[in-house]
mmCIF file of the protein (N, C-alpha, C, O) and its ligand, coordinates in Angstrom:
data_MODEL
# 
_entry.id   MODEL 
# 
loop_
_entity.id 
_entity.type 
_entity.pdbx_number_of_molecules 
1 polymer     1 
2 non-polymer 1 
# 
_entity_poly.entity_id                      1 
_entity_poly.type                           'polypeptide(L)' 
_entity_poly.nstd_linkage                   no 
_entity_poly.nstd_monomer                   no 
_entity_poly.pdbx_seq_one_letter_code       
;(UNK)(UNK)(UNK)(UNK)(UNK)(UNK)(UNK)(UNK)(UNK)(UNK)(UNK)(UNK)(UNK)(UNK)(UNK)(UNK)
(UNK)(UNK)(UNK)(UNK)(UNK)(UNK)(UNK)(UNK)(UNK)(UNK)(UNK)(UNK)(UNK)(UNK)(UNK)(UNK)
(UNK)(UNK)(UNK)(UNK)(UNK)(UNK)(UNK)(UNK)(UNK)(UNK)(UNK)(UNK)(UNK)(UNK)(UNK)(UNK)
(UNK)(UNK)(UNK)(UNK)(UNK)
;
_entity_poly.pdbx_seq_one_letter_code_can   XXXXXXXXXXXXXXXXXXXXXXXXXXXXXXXXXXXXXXXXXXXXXXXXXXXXX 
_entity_poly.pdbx_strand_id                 A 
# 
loop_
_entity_poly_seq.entity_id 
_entity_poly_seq.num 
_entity_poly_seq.mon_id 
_entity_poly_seq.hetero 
1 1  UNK n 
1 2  UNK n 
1 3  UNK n 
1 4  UNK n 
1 5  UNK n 
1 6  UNK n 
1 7  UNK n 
1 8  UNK n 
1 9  UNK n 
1 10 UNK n 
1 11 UNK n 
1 12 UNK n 
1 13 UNK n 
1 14 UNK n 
1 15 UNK n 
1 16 UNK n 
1 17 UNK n 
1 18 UNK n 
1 19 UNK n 
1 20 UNK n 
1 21 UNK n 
1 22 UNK n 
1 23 UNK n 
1 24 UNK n 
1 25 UNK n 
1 26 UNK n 
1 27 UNK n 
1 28 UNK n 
1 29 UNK n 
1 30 UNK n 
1 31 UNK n 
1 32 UNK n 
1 33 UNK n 
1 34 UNK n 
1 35 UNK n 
1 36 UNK n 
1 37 UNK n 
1 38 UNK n 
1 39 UNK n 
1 40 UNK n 
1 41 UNK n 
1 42 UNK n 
1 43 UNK n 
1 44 UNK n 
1 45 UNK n 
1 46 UNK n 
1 47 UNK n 
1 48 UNK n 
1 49 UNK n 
1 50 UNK n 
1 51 UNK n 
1 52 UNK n 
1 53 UNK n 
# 
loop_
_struct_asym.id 
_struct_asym.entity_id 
A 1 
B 2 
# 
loop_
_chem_comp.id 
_chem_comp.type 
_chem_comp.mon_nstd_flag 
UNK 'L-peptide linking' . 
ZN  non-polymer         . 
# 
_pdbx_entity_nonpoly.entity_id   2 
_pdbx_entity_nonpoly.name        ? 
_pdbx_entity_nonpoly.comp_id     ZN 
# 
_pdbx_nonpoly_scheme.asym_id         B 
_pdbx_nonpoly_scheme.entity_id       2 
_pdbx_nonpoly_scheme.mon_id          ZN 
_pdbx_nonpoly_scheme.ndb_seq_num     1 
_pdbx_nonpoly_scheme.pdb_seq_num     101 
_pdbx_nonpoly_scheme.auth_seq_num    101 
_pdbx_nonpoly_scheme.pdb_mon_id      ZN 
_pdbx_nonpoly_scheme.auth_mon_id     ZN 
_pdbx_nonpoly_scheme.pdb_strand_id   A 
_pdbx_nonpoly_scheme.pdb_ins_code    . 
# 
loop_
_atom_site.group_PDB 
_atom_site.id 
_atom_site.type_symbol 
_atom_site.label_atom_id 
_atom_site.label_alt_id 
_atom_site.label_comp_id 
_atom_site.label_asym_id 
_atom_site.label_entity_id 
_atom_site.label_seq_id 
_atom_site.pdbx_PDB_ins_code 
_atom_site.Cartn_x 
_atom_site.Cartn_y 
_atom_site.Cartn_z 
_atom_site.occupancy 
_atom_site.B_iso_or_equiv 
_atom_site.pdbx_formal_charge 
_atom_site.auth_seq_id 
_atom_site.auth_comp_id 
_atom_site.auth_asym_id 
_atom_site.auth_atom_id 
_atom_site.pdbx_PDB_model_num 
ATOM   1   N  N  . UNK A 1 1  ? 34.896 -48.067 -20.234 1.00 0.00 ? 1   UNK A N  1 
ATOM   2   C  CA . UNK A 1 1  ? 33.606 -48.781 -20.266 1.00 0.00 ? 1   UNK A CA 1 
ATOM   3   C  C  . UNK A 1 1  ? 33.713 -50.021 -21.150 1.00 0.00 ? 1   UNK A C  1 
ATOM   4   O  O  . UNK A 1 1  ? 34.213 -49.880 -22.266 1.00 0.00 ? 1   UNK A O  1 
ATOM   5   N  N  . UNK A 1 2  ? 33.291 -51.221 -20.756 1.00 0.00 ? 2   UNK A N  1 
ATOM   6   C  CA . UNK A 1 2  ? 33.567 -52.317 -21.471 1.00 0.00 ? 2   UNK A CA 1 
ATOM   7   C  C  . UNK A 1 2  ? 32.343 -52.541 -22.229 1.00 0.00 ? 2   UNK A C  1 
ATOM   8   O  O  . UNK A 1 2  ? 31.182 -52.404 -21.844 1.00 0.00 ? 2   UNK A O  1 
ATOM   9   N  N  . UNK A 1 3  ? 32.892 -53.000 -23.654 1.00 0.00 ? 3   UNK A N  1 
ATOM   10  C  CA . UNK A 1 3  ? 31.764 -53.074 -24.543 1.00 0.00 ? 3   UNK A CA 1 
ATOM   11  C  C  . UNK A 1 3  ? 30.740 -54.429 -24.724 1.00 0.00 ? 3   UNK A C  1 
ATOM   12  O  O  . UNK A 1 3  ? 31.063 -55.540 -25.144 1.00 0.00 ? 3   UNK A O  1 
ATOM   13  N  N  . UNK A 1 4  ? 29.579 -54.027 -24.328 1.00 0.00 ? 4   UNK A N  1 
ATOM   14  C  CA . UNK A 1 4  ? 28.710 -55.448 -24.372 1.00 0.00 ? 4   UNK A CA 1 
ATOM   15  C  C  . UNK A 1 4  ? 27.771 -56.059 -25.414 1.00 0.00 ? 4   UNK A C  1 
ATOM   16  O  O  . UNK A 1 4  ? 26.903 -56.903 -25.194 1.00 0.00 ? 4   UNK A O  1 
ATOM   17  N  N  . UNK A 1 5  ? 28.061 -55.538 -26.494 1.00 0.00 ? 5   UNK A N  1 
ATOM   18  C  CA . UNK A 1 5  ? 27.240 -55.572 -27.432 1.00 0.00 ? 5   UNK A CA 1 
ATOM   19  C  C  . UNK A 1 5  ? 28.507 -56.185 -28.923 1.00 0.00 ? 5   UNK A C  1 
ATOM   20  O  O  . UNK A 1 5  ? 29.107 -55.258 -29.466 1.00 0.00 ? 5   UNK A O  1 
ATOM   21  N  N  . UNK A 1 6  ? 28.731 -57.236 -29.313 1.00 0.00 ? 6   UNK A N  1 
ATOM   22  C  CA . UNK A 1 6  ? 29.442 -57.594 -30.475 1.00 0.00 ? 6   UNK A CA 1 
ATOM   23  C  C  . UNK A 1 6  ? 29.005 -57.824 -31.982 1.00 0.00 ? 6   UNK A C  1 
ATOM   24  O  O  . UNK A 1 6  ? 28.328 -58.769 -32.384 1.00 0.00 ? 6   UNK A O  1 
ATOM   25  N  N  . UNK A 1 7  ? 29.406 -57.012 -32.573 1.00 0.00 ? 7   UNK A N  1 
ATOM   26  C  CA . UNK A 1 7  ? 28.759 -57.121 -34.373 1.00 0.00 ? 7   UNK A CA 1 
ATOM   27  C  C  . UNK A 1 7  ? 28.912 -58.721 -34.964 1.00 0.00 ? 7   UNK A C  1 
ATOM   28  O  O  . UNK A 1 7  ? 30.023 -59.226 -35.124 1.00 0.00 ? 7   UNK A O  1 
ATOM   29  N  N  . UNK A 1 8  ? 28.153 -59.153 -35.143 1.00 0.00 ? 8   UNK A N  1 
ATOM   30  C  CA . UNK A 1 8  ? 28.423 -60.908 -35.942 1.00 0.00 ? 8   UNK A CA 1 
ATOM   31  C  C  . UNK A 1 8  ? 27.505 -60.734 -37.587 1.00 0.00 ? 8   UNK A C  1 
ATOM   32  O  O  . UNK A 1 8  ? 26.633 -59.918 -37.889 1.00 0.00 ? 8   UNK A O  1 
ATOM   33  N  N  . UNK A 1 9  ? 28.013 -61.649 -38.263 1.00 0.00 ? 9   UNK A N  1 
ATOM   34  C  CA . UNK A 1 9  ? 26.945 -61.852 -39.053 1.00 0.00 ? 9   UNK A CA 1 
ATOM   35  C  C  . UNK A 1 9  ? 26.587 -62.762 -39.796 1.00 0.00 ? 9   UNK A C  1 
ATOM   36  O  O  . UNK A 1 9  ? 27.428 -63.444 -40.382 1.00 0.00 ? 9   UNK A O  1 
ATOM   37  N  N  . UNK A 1 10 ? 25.227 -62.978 -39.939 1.00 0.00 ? 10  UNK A N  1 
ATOM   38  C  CA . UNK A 1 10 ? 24.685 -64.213 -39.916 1.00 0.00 ? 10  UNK A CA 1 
ATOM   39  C  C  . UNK A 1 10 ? 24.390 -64.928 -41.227 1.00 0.00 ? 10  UNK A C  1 
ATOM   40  O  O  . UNK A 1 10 ? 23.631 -64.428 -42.057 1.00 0.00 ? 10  UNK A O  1 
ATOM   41  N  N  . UNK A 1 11 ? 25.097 -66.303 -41.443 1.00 0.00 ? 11  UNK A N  1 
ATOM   42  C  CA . UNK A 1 11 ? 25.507 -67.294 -42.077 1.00 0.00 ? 11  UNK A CA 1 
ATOM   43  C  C  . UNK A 1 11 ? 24.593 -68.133 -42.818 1.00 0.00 ? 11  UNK A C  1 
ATOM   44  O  O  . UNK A 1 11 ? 24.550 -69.181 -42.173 1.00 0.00 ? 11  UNK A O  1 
ATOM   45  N  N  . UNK A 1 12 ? 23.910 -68.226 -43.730 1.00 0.00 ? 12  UNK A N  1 
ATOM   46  C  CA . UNK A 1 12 ? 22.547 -69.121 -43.920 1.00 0.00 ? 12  UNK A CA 1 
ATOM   47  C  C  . UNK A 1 12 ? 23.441 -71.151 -43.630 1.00 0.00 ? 12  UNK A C  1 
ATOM   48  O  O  . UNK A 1 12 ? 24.591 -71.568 -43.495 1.00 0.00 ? 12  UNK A O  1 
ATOM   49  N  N  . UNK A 1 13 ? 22.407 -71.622 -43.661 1.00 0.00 ? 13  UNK A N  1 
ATOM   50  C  CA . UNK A 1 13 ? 23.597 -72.688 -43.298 1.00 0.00 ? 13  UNK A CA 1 
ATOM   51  C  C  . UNK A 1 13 ? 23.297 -73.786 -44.324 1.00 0.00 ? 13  UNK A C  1 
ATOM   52  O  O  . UNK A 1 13 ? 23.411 -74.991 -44.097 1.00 0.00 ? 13  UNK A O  1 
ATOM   53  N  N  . UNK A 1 14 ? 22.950 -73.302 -45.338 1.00 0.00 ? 14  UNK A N  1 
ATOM   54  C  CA . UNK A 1 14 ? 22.813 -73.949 -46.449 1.00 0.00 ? 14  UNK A CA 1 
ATOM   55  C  C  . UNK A 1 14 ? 23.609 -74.223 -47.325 1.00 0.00 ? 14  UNK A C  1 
ATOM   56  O  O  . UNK A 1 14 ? 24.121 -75.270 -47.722 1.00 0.00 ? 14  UNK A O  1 
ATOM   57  N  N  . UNK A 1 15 ? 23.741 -72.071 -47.887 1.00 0.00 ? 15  UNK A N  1 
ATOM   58  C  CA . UNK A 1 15 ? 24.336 -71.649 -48.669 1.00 0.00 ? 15  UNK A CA 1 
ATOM   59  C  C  . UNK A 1 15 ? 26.085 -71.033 -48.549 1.00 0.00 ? 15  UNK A C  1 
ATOM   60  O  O  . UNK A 1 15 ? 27.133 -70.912 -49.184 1.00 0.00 ? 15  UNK A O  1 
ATOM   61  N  N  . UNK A 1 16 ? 25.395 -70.769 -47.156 1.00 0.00 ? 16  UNK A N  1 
ATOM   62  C  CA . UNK A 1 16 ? 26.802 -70.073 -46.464 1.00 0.00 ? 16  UNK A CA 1 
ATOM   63  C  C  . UNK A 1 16 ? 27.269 -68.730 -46.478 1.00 0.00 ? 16  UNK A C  1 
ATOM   64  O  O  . UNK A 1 16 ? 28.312 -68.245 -46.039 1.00 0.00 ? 16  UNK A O  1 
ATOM   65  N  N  . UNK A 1 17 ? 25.911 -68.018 -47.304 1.00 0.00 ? 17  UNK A N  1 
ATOM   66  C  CA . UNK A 1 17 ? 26.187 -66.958 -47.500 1.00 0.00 ? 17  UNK A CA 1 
ATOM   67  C  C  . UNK A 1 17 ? 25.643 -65.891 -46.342 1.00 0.00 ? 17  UNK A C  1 
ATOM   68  O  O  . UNK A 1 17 ? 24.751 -66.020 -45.504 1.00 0.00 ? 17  UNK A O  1 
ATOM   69  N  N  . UNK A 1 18 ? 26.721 -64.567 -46.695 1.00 0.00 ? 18  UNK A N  1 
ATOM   70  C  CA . UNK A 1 18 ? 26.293 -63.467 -45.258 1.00 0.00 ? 18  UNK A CA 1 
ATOM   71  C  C  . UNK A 1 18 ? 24.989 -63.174 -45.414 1.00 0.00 ? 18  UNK A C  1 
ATOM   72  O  O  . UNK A 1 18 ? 24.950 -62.506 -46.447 1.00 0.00 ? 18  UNK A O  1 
ATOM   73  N  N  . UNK A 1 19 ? 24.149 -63.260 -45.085 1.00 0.00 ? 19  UNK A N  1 
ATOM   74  C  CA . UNK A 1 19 ? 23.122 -62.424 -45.087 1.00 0.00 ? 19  UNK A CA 1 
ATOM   75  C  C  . UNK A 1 19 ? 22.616 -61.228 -44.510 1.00 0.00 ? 19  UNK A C  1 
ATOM   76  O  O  . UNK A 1 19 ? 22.093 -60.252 -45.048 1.00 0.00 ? 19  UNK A O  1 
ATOM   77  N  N  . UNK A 1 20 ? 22.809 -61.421 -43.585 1.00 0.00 ? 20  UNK A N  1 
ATOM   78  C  CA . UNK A 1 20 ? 22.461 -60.160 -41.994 1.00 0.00 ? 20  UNK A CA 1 
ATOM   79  C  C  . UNK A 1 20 ? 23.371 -59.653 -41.358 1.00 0.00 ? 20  UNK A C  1 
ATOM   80  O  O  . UNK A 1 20 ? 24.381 -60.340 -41.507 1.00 0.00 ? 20  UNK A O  1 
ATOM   81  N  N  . UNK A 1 21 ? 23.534 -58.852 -40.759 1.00 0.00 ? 21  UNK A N  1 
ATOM   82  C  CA . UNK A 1 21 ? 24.436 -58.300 -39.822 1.00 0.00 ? 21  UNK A CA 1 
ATOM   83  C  C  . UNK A 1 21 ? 23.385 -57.880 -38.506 1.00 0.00 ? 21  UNK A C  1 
ATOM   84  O  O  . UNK A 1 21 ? 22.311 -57.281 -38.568 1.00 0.00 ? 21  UNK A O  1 
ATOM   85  N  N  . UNK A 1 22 ? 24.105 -58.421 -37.301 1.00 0.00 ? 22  UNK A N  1 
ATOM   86  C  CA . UNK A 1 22 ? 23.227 -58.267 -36.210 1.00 0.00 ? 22  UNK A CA 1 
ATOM   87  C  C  . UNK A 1 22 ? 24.399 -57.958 -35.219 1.00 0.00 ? 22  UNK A C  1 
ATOM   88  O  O  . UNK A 1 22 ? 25.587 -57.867 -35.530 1.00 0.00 ? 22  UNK A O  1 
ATOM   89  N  N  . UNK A 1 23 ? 23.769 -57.790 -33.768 1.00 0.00 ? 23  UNK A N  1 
ATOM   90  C  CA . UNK A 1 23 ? 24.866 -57.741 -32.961 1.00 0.00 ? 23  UNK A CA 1 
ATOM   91  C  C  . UNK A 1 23 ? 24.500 -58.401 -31.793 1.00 0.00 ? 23  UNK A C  1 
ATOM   92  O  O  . UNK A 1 23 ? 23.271 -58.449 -31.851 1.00 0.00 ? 23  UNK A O  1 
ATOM   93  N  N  . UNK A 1 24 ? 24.783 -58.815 -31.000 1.00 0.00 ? 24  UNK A N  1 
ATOM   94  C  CA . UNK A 1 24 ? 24.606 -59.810 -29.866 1.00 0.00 ? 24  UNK A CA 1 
ATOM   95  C  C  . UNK A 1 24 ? 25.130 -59.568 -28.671 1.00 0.00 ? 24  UNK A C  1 
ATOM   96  O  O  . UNK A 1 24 ? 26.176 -58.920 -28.707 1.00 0.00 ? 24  UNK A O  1 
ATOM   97  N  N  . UNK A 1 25 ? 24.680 -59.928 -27.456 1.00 0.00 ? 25  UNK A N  1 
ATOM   98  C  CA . UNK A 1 25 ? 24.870 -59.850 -26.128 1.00 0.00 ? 25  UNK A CA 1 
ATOM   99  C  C  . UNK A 1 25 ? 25.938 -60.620 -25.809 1.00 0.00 ? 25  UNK A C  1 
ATOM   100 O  O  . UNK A 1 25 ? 26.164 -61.787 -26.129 1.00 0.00 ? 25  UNK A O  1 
ATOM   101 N  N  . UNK A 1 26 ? 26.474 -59.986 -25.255 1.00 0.00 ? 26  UNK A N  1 
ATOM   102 C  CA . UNK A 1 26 ? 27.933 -60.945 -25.394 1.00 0.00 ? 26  UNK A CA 1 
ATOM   103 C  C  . UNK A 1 26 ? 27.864 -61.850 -23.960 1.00 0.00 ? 26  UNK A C  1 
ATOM   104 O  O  . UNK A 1 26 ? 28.286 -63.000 -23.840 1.00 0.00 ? 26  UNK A O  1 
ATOM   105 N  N  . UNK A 1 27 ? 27.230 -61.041 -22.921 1.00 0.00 ? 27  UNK A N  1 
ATOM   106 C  CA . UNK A 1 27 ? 27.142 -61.971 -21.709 1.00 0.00 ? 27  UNK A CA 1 
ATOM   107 C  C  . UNK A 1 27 ? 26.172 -62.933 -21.889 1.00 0.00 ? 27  UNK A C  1 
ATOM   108 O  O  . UNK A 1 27 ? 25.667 -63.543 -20.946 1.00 0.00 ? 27  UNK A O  1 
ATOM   109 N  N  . UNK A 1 28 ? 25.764 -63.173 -23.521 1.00 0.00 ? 28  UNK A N  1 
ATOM   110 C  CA . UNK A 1 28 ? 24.762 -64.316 -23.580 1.00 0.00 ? 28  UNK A CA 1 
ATOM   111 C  C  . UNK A 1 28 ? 25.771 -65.750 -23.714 1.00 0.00 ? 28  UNK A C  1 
ATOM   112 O  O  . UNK A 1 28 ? 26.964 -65.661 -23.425 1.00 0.00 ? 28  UNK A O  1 
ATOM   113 N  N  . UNK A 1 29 ? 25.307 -66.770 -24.072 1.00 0.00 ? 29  UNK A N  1 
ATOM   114 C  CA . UNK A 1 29 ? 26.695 -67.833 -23.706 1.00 0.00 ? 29  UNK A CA 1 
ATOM   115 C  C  . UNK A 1 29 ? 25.671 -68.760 -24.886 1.00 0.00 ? 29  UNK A C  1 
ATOM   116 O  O  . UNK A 1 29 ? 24.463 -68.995 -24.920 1.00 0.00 ? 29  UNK A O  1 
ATOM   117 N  N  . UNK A 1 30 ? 26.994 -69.178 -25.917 1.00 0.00 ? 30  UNK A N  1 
ATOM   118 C  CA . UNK A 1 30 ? 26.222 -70.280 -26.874 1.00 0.00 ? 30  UNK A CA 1 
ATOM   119 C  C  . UNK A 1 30 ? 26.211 -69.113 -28.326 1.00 0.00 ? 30  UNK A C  1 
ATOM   120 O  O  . UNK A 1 30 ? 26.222 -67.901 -28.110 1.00 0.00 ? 30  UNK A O  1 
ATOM   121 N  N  . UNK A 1 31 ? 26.196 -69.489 -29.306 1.00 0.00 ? 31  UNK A N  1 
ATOM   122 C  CA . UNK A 1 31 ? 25.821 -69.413 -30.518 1.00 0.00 ? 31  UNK A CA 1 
ATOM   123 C  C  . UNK A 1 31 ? 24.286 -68.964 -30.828 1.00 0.00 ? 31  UNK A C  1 
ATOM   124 O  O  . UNK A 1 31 ? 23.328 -69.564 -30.341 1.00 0.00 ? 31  UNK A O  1 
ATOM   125 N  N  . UNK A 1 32 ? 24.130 -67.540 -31.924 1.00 0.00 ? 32  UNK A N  1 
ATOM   126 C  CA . UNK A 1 32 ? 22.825 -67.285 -32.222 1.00 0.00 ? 32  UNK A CA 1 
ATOM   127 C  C  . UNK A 1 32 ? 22.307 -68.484 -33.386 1.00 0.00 ? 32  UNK A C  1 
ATOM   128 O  O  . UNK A 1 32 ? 23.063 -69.204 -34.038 1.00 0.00 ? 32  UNK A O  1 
ATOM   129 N  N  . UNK A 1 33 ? 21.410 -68.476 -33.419 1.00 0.00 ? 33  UNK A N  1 
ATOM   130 C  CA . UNK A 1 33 ? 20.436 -69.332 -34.313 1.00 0.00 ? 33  UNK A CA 1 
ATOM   131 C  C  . UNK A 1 33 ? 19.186 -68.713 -34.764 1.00 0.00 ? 33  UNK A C  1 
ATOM   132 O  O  . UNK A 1 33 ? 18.060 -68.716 -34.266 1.00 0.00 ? 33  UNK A O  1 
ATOM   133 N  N  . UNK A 1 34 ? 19.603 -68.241 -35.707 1.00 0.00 ? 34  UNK A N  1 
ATOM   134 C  CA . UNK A 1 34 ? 18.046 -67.255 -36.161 1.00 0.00 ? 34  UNK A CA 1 
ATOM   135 C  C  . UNK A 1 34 ? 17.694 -67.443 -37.813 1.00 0.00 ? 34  UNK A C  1 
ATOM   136 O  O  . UNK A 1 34 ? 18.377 -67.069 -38.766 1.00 0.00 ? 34  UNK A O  1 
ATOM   137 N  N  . UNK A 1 35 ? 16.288 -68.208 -37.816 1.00 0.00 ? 35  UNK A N  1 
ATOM   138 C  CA . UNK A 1 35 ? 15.610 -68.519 -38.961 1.00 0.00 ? 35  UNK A CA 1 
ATOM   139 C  C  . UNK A 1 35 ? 15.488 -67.390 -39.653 1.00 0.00 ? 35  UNK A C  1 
ATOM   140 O  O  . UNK A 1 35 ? 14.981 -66.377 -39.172 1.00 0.00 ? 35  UNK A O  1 
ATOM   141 N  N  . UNK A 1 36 ? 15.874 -67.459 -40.658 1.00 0.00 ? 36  UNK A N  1 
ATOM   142 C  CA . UNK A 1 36 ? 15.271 -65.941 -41.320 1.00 0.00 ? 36  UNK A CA 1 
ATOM   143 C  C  . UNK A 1 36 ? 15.482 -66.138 -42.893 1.00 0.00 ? 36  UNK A C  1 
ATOM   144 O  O  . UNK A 1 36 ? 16.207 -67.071 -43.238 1.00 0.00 ? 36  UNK A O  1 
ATOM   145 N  N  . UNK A 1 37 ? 14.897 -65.322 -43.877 1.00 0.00 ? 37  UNK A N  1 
ATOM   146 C  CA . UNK A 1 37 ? 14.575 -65.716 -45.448 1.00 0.00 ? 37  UNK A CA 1 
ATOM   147 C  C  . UNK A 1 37 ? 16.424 -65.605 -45.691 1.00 0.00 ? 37  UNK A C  1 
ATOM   148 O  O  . UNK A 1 37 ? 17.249 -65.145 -44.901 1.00 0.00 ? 37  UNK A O  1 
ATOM   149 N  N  . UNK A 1 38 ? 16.663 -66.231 -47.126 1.00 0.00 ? 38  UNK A N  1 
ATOM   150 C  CA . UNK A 1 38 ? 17.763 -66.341 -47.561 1.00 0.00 ? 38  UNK A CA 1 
ATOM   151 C  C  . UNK A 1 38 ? 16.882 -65.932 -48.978 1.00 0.00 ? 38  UNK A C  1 
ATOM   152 O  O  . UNK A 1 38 ? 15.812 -66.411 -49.353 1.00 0.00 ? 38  UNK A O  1 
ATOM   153 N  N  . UNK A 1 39 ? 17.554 -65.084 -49.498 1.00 0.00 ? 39  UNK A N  1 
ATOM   154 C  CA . UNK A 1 39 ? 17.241 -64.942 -51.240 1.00 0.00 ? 39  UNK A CA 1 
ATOM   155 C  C  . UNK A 1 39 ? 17.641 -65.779 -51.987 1.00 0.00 ? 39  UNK A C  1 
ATOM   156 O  O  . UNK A 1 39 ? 16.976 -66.199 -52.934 1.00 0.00 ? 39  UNK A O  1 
ATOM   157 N  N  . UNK A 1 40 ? 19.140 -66.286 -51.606 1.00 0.00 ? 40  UNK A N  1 
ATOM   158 C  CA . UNK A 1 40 ? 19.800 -66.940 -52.731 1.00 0.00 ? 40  UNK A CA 1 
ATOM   159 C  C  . UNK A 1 40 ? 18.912 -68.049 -53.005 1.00 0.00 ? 40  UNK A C  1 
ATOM   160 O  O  . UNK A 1 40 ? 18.326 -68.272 -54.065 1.00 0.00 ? 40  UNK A O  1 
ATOM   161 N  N  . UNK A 1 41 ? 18.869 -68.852 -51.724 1.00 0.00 ? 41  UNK A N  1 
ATOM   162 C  CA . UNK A 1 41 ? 18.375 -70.182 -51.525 1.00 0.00 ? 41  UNK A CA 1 
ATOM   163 C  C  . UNK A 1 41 ? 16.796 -70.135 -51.629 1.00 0.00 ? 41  UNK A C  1 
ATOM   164 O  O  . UNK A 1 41 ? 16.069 -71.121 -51.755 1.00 0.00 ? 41  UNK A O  1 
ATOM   165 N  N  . UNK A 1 42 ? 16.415 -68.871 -51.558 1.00 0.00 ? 42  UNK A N  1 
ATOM   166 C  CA . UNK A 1 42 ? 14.632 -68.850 -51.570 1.00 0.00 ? 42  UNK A CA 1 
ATOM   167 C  C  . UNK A 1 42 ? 13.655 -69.193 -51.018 1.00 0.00 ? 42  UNK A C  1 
ATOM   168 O  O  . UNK A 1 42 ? 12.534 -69.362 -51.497 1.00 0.00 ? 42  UNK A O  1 
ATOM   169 N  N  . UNK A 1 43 ? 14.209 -69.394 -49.375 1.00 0.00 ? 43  UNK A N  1 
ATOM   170 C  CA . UNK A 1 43 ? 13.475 -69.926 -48.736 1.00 0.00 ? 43  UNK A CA 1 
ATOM   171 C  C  . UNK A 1 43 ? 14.077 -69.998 -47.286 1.00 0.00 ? 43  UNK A C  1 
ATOM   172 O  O  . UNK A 1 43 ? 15.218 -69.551 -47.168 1.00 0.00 ? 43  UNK A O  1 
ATOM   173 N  N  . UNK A 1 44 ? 13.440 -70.517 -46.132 1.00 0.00 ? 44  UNK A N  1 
ATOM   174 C  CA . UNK A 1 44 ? 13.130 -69.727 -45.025 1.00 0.00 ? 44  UNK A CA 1 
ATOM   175 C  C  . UNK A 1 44 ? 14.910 -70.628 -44.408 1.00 0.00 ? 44  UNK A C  1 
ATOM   176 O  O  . UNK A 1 44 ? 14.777 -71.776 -44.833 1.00 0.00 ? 44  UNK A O  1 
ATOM   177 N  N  . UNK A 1 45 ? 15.917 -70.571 -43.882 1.00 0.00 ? 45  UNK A N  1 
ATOM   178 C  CA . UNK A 1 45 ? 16.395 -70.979 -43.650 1.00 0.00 ? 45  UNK A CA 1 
ATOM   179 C  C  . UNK A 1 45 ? 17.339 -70.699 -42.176 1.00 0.00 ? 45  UNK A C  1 
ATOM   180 O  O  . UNK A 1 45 ? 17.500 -69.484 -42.059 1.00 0.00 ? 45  UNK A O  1 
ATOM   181 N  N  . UNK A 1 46 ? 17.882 -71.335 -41.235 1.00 0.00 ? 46  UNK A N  1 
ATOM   182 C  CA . UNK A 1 46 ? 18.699 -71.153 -39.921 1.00 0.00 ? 46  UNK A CA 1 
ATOM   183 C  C  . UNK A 1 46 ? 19.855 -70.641 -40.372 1.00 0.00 ? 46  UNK A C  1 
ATOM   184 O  O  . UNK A 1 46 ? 20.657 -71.285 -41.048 1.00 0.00 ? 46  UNK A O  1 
ATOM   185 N  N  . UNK A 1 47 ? 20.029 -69.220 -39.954 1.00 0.00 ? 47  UNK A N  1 
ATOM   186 C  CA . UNK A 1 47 ? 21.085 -68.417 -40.104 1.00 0.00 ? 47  UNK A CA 1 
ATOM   187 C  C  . UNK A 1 47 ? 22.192 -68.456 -38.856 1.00 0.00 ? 47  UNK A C  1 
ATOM   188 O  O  . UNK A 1 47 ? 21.730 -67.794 -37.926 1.00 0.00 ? 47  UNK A O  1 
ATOM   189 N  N  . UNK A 1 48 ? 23.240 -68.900 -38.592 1.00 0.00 ? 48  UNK A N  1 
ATOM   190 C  CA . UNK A 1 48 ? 24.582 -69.305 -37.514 1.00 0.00 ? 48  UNK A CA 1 
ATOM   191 C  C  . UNK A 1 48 ? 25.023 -67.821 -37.504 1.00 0.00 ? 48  UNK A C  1 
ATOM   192 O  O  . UNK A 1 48 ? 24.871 -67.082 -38.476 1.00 0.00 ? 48  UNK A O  1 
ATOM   193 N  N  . UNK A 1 49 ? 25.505 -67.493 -36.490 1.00 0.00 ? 49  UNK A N  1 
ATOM   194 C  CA . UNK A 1 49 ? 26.369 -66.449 -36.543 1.00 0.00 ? 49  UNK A CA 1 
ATOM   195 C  C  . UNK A 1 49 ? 27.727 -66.778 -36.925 1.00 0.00 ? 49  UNK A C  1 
ATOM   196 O  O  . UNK A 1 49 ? 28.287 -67.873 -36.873 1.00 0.00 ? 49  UNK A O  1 
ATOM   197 N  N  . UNK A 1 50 ? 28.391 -65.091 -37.516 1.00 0.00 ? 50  UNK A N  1 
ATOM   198 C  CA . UNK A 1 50 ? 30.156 -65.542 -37.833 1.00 0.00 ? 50  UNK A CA 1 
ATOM   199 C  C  . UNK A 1 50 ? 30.508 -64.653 -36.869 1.00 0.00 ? 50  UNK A C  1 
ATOM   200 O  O  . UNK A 1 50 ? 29.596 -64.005 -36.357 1.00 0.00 ? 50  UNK A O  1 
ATOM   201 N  N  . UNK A 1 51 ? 31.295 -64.527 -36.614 1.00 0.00 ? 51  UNK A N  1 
ATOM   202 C  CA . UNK A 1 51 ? 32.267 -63.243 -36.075 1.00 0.00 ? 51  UNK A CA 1 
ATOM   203 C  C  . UNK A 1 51 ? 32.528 -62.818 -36.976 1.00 0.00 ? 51  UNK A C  1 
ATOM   204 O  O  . UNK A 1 51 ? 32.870 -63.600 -37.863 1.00 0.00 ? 51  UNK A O  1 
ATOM   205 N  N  . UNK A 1 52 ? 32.520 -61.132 -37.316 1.00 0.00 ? 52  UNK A N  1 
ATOM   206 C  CA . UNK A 1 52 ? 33.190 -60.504 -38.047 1.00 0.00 ? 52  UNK A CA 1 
ATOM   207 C  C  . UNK A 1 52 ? 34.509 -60.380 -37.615 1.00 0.00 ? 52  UNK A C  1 
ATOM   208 O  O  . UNK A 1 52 ? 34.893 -60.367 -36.446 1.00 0.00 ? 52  UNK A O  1 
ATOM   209 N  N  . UNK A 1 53 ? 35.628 -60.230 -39.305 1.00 0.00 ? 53  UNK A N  1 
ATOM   210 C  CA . UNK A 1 53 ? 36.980 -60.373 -38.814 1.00 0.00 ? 53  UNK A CA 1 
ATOM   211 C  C  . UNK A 1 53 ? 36.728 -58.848 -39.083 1.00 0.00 ? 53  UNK A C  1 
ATOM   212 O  O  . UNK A 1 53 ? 37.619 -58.027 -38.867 1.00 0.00 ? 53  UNK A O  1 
HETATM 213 ZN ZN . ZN  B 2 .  ? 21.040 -69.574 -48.355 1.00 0.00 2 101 ZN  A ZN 1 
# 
């Protein structure tokens, strides 16, 4: 069974730091982009996905 679901996690793009761990549709096409709070930075910021190694 091929797996469709990939673990990433998400990057503030400020700070650069991990914040989230999510997982994503892999037959989706393009890069996630998801606003979401950053502590470090304190405020509401666009989180990039990484690939986890
Ligand atoms: Zn941040």
């Amino acid at each position: 069974m091929a797996k469709m679901r990939d673990d990433v996690a998400l990057v503030c793009d400020k700070c650069k730091r991990r914040n989230y761990m999510t997982s994503r549709d892999l037959k989706k096409e393009g890069k996630l982009h998801i606003k979401k709070f950053c502590k470090w930075c304190n405020e509401h910021i666009v989180h990039s996905e990484k690939k986890k190694k």
